[in-house]
C-alpha positions in Angstrom: -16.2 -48.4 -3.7 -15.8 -45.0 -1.8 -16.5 -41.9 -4.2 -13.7 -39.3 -4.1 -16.0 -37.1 -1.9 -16.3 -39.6 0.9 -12.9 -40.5 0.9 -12.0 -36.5 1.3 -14.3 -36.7 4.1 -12.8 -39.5 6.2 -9.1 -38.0 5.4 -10.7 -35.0 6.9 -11.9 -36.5 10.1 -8.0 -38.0 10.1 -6.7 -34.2 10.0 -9.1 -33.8 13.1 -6.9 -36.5 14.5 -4.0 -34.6 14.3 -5.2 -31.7 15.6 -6.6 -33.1 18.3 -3.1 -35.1 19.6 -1.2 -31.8 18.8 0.4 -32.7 15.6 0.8 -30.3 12.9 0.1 -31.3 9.8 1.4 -28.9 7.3 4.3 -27.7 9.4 7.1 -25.6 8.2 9.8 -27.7 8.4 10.3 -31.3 9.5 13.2 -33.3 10.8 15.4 -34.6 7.9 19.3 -35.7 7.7 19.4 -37.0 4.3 17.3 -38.2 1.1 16.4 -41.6 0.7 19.3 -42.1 -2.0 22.1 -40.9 0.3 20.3 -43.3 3.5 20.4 -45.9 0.9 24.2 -45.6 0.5 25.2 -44.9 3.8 23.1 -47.6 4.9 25.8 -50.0 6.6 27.3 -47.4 8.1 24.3 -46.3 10.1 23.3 -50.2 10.5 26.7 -50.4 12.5 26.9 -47.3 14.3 23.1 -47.5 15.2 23.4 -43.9 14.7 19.7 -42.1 14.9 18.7 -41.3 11.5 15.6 -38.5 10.7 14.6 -39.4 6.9 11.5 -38.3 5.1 9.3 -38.8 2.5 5.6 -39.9 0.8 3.9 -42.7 2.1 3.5 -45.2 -1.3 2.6 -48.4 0.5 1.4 -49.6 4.0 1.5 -53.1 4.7 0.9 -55.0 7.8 -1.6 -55.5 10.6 -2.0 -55.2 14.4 1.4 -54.7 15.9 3.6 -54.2 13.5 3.5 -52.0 10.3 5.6 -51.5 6.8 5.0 -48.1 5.2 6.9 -47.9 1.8 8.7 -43.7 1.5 9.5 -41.9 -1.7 11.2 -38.9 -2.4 12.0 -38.8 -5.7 15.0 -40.0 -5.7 14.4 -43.4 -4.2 12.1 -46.2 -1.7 12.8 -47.1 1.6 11.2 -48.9 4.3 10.0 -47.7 7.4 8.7 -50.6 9.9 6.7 -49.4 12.6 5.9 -51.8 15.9 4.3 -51.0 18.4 6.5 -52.0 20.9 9.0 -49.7 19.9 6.7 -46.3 19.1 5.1 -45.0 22.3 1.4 -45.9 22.6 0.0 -42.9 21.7 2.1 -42.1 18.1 1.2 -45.5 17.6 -2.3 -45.6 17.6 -1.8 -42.0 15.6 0.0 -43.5 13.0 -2.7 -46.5 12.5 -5.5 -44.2 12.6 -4.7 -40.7 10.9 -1.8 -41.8 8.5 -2.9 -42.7 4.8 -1.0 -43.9 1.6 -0.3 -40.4 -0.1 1.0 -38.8 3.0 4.2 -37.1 3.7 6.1 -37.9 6.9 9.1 -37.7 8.9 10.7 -40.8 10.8 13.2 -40.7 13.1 14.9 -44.2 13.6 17.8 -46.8 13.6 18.8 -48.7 10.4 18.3 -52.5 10.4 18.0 -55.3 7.9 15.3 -57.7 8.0 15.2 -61.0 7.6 14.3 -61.2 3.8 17.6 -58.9 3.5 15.9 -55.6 3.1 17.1 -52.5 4.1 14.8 -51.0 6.8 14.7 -47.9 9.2 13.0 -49.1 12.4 10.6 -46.2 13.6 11.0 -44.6 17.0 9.3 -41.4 16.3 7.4 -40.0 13.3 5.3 -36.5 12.4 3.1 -35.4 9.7 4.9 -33.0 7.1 1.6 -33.3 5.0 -1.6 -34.9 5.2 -3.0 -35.6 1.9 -7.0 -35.2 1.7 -7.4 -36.9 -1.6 -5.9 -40.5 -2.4 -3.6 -41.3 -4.8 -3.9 -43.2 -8.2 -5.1 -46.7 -8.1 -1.3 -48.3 -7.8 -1.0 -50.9 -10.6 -2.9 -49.0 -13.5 -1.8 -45.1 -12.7 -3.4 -42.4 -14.4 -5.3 -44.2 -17.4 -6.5 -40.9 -19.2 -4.5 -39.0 -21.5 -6.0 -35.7 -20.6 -5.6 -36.6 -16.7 -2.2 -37.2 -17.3 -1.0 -34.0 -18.8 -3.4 -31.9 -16.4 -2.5 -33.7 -13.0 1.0 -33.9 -14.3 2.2 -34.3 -10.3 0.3 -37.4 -9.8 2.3 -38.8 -13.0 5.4 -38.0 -11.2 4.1 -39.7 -7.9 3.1 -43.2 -9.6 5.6 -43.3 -12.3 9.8 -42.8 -11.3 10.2 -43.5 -15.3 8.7 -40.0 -16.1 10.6 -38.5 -13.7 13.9 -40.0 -14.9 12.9 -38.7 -18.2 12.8 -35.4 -17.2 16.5 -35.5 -15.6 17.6 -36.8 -18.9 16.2 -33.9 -20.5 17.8 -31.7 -17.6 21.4 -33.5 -18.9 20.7 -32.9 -22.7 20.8 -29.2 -22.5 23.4 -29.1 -19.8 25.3 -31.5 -22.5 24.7 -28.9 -24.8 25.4 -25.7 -23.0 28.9 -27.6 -22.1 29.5 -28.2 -25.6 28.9 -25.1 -26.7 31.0 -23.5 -24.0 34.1 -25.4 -24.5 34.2 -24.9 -28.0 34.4 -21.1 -27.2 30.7 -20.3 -27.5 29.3 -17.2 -25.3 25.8 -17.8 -23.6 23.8 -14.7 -24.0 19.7 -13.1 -23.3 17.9 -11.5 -26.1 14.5 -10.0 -25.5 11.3 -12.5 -25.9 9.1 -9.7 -27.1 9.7 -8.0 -30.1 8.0 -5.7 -32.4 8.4 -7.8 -35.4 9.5 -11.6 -35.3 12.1 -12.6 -36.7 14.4 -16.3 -37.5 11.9 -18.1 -38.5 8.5 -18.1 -40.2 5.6 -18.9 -37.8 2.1 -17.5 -37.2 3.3 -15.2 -33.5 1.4 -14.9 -30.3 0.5 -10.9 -30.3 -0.2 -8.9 -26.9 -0.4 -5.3 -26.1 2.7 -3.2 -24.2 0.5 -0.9 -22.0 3.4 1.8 -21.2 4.4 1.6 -24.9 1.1 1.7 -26.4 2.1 -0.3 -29.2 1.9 -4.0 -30.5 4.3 -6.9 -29.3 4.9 -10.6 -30.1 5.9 -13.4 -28.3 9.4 -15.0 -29.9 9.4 -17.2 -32.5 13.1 -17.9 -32.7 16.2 -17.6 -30.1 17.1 -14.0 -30.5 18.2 -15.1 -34.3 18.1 -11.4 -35.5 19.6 -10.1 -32.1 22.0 -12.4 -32.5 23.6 -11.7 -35.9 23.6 -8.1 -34.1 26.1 -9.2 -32.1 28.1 -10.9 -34.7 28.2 -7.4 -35.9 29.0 -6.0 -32.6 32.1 -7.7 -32.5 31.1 -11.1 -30.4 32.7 -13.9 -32.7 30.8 -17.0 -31.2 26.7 -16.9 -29.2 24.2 -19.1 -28.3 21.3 -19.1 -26.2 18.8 -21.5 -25.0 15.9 -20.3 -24.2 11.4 -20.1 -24.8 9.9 -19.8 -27.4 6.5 -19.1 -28.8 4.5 -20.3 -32.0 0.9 -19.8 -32.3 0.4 -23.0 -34.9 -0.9 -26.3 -34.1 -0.4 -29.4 -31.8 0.9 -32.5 -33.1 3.6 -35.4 -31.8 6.4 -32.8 -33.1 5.2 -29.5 -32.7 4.0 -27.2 -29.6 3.2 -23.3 -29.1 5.6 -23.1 -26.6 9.3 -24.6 -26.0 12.7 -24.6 -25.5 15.2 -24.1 -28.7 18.9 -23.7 -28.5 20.6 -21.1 -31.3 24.3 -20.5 -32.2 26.3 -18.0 -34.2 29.4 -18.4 -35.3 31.5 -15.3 -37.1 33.8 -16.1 -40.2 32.2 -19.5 -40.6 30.0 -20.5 -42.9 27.6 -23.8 -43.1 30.1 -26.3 -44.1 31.7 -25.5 -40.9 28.5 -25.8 -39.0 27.6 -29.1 -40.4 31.3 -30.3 -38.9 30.3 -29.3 -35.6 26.4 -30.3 -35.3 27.5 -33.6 -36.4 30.0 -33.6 -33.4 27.9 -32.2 -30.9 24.7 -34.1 -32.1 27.1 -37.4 -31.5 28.3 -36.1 -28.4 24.7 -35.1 -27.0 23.7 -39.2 -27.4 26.9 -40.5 -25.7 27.1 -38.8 -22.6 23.4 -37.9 -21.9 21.9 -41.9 -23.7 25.5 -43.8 -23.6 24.9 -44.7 -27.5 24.7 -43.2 -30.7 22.2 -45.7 -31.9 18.7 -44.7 -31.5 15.4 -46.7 -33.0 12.5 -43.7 -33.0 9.3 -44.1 -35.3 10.3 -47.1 -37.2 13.4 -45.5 -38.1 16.8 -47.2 -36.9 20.0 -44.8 -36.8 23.4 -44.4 -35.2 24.3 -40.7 -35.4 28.4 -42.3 -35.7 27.4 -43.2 -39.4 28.8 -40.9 -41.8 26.1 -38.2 -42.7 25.1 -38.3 -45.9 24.3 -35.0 -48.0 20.8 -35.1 -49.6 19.8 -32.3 -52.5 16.6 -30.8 -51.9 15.1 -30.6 -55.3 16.9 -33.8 -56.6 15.4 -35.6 -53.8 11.6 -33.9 -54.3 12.1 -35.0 -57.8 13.2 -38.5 -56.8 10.5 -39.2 -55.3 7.9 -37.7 -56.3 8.5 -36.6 -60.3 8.3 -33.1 -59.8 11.0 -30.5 -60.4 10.2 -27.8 -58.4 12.8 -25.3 -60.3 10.2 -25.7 -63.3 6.5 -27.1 -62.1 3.7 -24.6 -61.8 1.5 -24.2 -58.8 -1.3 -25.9 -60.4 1.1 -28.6 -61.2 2.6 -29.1 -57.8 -0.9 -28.9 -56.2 -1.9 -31.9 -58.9 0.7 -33.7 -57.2 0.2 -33.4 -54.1 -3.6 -34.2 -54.5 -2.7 -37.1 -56.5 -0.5 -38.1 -53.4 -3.6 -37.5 -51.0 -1.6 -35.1 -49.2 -3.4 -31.9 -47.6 -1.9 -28.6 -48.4 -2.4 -25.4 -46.9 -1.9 -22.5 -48.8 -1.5 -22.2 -52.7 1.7 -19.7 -53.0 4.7 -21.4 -54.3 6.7 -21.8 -50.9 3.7 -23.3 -49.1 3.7 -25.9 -52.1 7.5 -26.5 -52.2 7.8 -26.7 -48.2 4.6 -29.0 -48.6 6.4 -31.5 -51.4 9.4 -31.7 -49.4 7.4 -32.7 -45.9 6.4 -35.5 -47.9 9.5 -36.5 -48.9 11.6 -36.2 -45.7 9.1 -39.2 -43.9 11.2 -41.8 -46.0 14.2 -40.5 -45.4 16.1 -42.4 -42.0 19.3 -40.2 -41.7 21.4 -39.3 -40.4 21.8 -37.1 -43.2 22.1 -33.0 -44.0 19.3 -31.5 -46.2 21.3 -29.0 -48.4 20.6 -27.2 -51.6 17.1 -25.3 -50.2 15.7 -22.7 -53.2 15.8 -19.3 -52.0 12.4 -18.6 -51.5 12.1 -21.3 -48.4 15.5 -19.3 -46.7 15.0 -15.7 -47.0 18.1 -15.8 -44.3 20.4 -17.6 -45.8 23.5 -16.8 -47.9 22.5 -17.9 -51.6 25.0 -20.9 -53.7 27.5 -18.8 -55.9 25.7 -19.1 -59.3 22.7 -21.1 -58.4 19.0 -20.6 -57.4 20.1 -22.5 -54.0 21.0 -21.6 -50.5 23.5 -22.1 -48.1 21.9 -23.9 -45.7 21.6 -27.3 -44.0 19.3 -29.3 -41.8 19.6 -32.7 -39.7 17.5 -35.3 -40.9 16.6 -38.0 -38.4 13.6 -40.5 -38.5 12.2 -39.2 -41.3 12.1 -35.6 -40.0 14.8 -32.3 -39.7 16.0 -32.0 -36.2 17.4 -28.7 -36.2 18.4 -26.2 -39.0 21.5 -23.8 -40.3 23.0 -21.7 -42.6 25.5 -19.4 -44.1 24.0 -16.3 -42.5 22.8 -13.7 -45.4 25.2 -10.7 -44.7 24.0 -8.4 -48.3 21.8 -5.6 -47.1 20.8 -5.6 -50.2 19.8 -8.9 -50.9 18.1 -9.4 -47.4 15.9 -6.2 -48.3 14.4 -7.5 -51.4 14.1 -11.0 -49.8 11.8 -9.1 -46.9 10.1 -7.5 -49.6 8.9 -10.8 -51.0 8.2 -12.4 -47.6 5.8 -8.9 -47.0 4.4 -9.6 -50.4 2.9 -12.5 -49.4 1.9 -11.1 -45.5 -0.1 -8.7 -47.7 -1.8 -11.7 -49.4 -2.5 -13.5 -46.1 0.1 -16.1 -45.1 0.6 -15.3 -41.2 3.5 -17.4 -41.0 5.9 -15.4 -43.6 8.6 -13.4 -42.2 7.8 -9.7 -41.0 10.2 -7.7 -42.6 13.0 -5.9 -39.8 14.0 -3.0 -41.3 16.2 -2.1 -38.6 18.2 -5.1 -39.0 18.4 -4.2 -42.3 20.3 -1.0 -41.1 23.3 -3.5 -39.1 23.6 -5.1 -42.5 25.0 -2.0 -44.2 27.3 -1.1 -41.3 28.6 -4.2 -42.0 28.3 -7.8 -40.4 31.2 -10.8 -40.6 30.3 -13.5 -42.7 28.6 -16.0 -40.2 27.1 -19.2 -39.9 24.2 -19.7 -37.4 22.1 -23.3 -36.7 19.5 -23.9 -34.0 17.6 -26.9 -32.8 14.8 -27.9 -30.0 13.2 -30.0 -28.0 12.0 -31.8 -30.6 15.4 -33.8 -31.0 14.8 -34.9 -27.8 11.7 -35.9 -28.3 13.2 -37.9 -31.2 16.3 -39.8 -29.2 13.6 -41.1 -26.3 11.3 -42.1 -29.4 7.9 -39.9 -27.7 5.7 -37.1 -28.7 6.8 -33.8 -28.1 3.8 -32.8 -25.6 5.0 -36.1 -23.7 8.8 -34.6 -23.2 7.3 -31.3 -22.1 6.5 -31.2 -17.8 3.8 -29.4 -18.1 2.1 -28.9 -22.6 -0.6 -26.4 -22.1 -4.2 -27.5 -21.6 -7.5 -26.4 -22.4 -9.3 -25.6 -18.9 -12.2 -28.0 -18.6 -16.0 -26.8 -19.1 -17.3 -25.6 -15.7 
């Protein structure tokens, strides 16, 4: 077998070809009348009319000998056959074709529309040009791209040898257009807040950091959709936002989690999580009919249908359910017990590191759909705190054993939020780079006064869920390592 080297070599020589007959073989533009798709359903039409038709496309598969040829095109959006005889090309583009043209090439063919005799729609060949000559080969056909690593790096040649990844990726494209429409007719305004801040805010997460130059001063990358720019808004007088957009977590890789993706977040004025739950459940259900065409979904040996009735699930009652401990009254030393009894690793010894850490274990059992409620205050130091009780107002989606999204009543008490971003500086100042940096300026829009307000976000990660794949496999391009020189 030929090593990659040679066979750059010999597709070299072929470029010498085409230089030498006076074909371009990178030009700017070639001639092209429709994609494959369109030829495809047209294809009667130009059959009867034998109208001249210019398609174009990669070369997937040559078949054939001596005078007459079958070369395979794809576009992306579908095959067709091209037959080349050489009683029909002139002599010279014929001998061209045979001796210059590779699999993994990109031409244009001019031709008449025919169907052979097995029934298969063909474009017999009258003219043809390079649009791009490929120097290194393509995939061995029938096993693709067998390495992981390969895969995700030469992401393009996944696209090339499998249609299924692509059409996974125009799914995606339809689940936030699904979303965005949602959103839109139910009265929602899509907005742009900045992706570099000078504190994070939304969400707790360890932040990318980077220097402003003109500035002179520290900035982070966005660790939630404008959350905190948001809620200004809802202050400003905007009574319903959302934006879809990046954002950036410096934290670890695993099948749900990745430092950078997309997250959708709303905000809703004079509504408060009850309300939200209402309308996640509707736009959750109407996400998987028109982008999937069901509601039932089977994704890590979970099996769901999001038209169930979503059942409400107590945080602590369900920690203590399953695991014994009541996390209102267990010490730290007792909840870390536990979880080494449960041979679960634990990072972190402060009590909201622990809690969060019982609960992750708890959630894998759990199929859904359901809403996590009742959260203690010290894992929500945004949300609007239960009348009475220790509790929050907040709520997440639980699917598959994991939360696919999160809301709550929005905390609106200047004074309340200030002593909650005391605590969450407390325990910056004892190390934990994921707590929430305090915003004292948004602190400030509290006490000019801002609507009660209820405000739920989700990501990619539901996605992820609903085609039953890893995160990093939903994302075109997860970032890579570079490879040792």
């Amino acid at each position: 077998m030929a090593s990659i080297d040679e066979l750059r070599t010999a597709r070299l020589a072929k470029l010498e070809l085409l230089k030498k007959a006076g074909m371009e073989a990178y030009p700017a533009t070639v001639p092209r009348d429709h994609c494959l798709k369109d030829a495809k359903a047209n294809f009667a039409e130009y059959e009867k009319s034998q109208k001249s038709v210019n398609l174009a496309g990669r070369i997937m598969a040559i078949r054939g000998q001596g005078a007459i040829l079958f070369a395979v095109l794809d576009d992306g959006k579908a095959t067709f056959q091209t037959v080349i005889k050489k009683d029909v090309l002139s002599p010279e583009l014929f001998d061209l074709f045979t001796g210059a043209v590779d699999i993994g090439d990109i031409i244009s063919v001019t031709g008449t529309c025919f169907t052979t005799q097995r029934g298969e729609q063909s474009l017999l060949v009258t003219s043809w040009t390079m649009a791009s000559k490929s120097l290194l080969p393509l995939p061995e056909k029938w096993h693709g791209i067998t390495d992981p690593d390969e895969k995700f790096r030469k992401r393009y040649l996944d696209f090339i040898m499998t249609p299924e990844l692509r059409d996974l990726f125009v799914k995606k494209a339809q689940f936030w257009n699904v979303t965005r429409r949602f959103l839109t007719d139910n009265g929602f305004l899509e907005v742009e807040t900045p992706t570099l801040e000078t504190t994070t805010g939304g969400a707790e997460a360890t932040p990318f950091k980077t220097h402003h130059n003109d500035y002179d001063l520290a900035v982070y990358l966005r660790i939630s959709v404008g959350e905190l720019w948001q809620k200004r808004l809802m202050a400003g007088g905007f009574p319903k936002t959302f934006e879809i957009g990046r954002v950036y977590r410096n934290e670890g890789t695993s099948p749900e989690h990745a430092q950078e993706f997309t997250n959708m977040e709303f905000y809703w004025s004079y509504a408060d999580y009850n309300d939200g739950m209402k309308l996640v459940q509707d736009m959750y259900r109407t996400i998987a009919q028109e982008v999937f065409g069901t509601t039932t979904f089977t994704t890590r040996g979970h099996t769901f249908d999001l038209a169930d009735e979503w059942v409400k699930i107590d945080y602590a009652e369900e920690i203590k359910k399953q695991t014994g401990v009541d996390i209102a009254t267990a010490s730290e030393k007792e909840m870390m017990k536990k979880l080494t009894d449960l041979k679960v690793k634990y990072d972190g010894t402060n009590r909201e590191r622990l809690t969060d850490t019982l609960w992750k274990y708890c959630r894998k059992n759990i199929t859904g759909p359901a809403f996590l409620i009742n959260h203690p205050v010290l894992v929500a130091p945004l949300a609007k705190s239960v009348a009475g009780k220790p509790v929050v107002q907040m709520f997440q989606p639980i699917i598959a054993g994991s939360e696919v999204g999160r809301g709550y009543s929005e905390l609106n008490d200047p004074i309340d939020q200030a002593n909650r971003f005391a605590e969450q500086q407390k325990l910056i100042d004892k190390g934990d780079t994921e707590a929430m940096m305090p915003d004292h300026e948004f602190v400030e829009m509290l006490e000019h006064g801002m609507p009660p307000t209820c405000g739920f976000g989700f990501g990619e990660r539901l996605f992820a869920f609903l085609v039953d794949k890893p995160l990093r496999e939903t994302q075109m391009f997860p970032l890579m390592k570079p490879r040792d020189k």
